[in-house]
C-alpha positions, -999 to +999 in steps of 0.1 A: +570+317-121+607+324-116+619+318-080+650+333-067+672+316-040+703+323-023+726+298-036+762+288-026+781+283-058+818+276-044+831+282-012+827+319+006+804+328-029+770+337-024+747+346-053+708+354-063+702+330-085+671+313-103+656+276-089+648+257-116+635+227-093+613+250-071+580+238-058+554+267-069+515+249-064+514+235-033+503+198-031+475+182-001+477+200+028+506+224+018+502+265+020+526+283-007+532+323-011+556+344-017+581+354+005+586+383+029+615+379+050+642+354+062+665+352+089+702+342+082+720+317+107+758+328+111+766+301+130+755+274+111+745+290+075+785+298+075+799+269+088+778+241+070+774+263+039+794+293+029+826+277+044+812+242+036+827+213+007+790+206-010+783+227-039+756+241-052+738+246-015+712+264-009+706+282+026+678+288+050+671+288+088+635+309+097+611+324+073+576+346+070+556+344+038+519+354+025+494+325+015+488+332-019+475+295-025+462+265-004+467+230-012+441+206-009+424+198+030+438+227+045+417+256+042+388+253+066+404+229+087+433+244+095+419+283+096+443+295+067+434+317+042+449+338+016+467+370+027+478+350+060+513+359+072+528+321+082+561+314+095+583+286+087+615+270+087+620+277+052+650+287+028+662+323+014+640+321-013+612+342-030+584+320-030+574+293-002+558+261-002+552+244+033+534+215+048+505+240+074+512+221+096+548+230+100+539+270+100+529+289+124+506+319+121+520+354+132+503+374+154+482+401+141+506+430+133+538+412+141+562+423+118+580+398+093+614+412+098+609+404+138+589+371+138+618+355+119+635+354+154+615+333+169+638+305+149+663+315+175+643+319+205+631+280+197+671+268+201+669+273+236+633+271+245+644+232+237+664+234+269+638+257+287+612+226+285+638+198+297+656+214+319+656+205+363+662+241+366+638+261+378+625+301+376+642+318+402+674+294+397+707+312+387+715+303+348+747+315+329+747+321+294+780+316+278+780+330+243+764+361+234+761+356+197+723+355+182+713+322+202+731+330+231+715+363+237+679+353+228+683+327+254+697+350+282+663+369+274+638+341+271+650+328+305+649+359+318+614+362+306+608+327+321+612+342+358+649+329+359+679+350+372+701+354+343+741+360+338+757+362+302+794+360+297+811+368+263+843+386+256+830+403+232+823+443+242+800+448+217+782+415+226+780+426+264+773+459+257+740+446+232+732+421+262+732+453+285+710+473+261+683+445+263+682+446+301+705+415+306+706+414+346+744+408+343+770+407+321+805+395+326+837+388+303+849+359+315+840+332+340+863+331+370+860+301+403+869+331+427+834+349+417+811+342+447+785+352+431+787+324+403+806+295+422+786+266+433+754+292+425+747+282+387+719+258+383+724+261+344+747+269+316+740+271+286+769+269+263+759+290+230+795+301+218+809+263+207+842+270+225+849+239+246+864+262+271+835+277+282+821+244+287+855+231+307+852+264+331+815+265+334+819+226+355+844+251+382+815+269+388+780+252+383+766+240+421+765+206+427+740+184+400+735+213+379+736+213+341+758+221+314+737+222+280+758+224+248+738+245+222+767+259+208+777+237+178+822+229+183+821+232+144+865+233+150+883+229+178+891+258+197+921+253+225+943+230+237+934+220+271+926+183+276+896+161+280+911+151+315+903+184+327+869+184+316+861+145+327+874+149+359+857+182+363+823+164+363+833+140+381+839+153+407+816+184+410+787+160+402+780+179+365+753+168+341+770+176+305+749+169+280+738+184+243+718+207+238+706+204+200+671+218+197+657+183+173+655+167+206+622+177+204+594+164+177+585+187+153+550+185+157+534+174+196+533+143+203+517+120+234+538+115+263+567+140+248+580+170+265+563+197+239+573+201+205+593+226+179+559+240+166+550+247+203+586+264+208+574+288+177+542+297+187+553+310+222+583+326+208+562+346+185+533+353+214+564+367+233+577+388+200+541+399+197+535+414+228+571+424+236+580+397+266+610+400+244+624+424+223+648+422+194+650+452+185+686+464+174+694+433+169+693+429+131+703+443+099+685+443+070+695+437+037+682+428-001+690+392-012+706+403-044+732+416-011+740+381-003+777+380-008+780+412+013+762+398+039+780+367+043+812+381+040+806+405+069+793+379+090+820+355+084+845+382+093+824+398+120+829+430+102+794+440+111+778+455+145+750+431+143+740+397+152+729+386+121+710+403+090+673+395+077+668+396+041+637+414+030+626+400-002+602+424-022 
């Protein structure tokens, strides 16, 4: 069998090209099938990869595929059988082949192309289970890119009051169209409606200004949870602001990366990644969020397109799906 992956051959180049080490017959306890749609990461598929040093590289962030086979011990135990539609954390490639019990099984007719999201909607569920916030608290979203705005709408959905700040038009205006309660451009101290108010922050953009303006504003002991990865550094102002900043308004800064959390549950741990997954996609499924809007669609053999545009933010989505046939 010939599988096809997006592959990175040299910086901003993206090709379609054939995997000659790919996994095809899955092994004990291992689902494989081909591959129906994948979700591409901007932030960190760009960063890490297409502007990355390491080639070749080969991509991947959230994934859907059919069972077409299952390895040994999984079928009847773990309730998968062919035709199954499972989700994964799985490359841009053409044929998957994943442990079961790292997929997650869609909901009957949720469709590929929006399941993929819930890869994004499990980046801040991480926060949603370890935060001291609370629904009916204040949270502001700062960065309205993919992450960012699936996080102003599963905290939304999770009974909190919600506020997303970008500079972006385009950004606010898609936040808007989703039934964001607010929207601003900018965080100001003088906005009484923000200032001392803000249980939590959630930093999705990666610009250590939002984090350094967000401690002006959160109320006494709240949070500031960077999700946003600084992949460069953005301004000039100083550390000293920012130190003395939590200082003295009592702010808990800390990171927000989602692998905080096990992949699979464990005793006496705050849920799990695979939990994260199977809400998100209950929510896709029964439209406690929707995405829809939110997403391009393109053909892998389209990857250098895609990238591009993304990179330059020459397109009016927040990311692209590939649909593989």
């Amino acid at each position: 069998m010939d599988v096809m992956a997006v592959t990175f051959t040299e910086r901003e180049r993206a090709v379609l090209a054939p995997l000659a080490d790919a996994k095809v017959e899955p092994g004990p306890g291992e689902i494989a099938g081909p591959m129906l749609a994948t979700l591409v990461s901007p932030g960190t598929e760009i960063n890490s990869g297409f502007l990355g040093e390491r080639f070749p590289s080969r991509p991947g962030y959230a994934a859907v595929f059919e069972v077409a086979q299952i390895g040994e011990g999984v079928e009847g135990v773990e309730g998968v059988g062919v035709g199954d539609r499972y989700f994964c954390m799985g490359r841009h490639q053409s044929w998957a082949c994943t442990p079961a019990a790292r997929a997650v099984k869609l909901p009957e007719g949720l469709a590929p192309e929006v399941a993929v999201a819930a890869r994004l909607m499990g980046v801040p569920m991480t926060t949603l289970r370890t935060t001291t916030a609370r629904p009916g608290d204040l949270v502001m979203v700062t960065g309205l890119g993919p992450v960012g705005h699936l996080a102003s709408l599963v905290f939304q959905a999770s009974g909190y009051r919600v506020v997303g700040v970008d500079p972006d038009e385009g950004r606010r205006k898609a936040a808007e169209r989703s039934g964001l309660d607010r929207v601003i451009a900018e965080i100001r101290e003088d906005d009484g409606a923000l200032k001392g108010k803000v249980s939590l922050q959630l930093e999705c953009s990666g610009n250590e200004a939002a984090a350094a303006d967000g401690c002006g504003v959160v109320k006494k002991w709240g949070e500031i949870v960077q999700i946003g990865t600084p992949w460069v550094k953005k301004t000039d102002r100083s550390a000293y602001e920012l130190v003395r900043a939590v200082f003295f308004n009592y702010v808990v800064l800390r990171s927000g990366w989602e692998w905080e959390l096990p992949v699979e549950p464990e005793d006496f741990r705050p849920g799990s990644l695979i939990q994260n997954f199977e809400t998100a996609l209950a929510w896709l499924s029964t439209g406690r969020v929707k995405v829809d809007g939110l997403f391009s669609t393109a053909d892998p053999e389209r990857a250098q397109e895609v990238y591009g545009d993304l990179m330059k933010k020459q397109t009016e989505y927040l990311s692209t799906v590939f649909v593989w046939k």
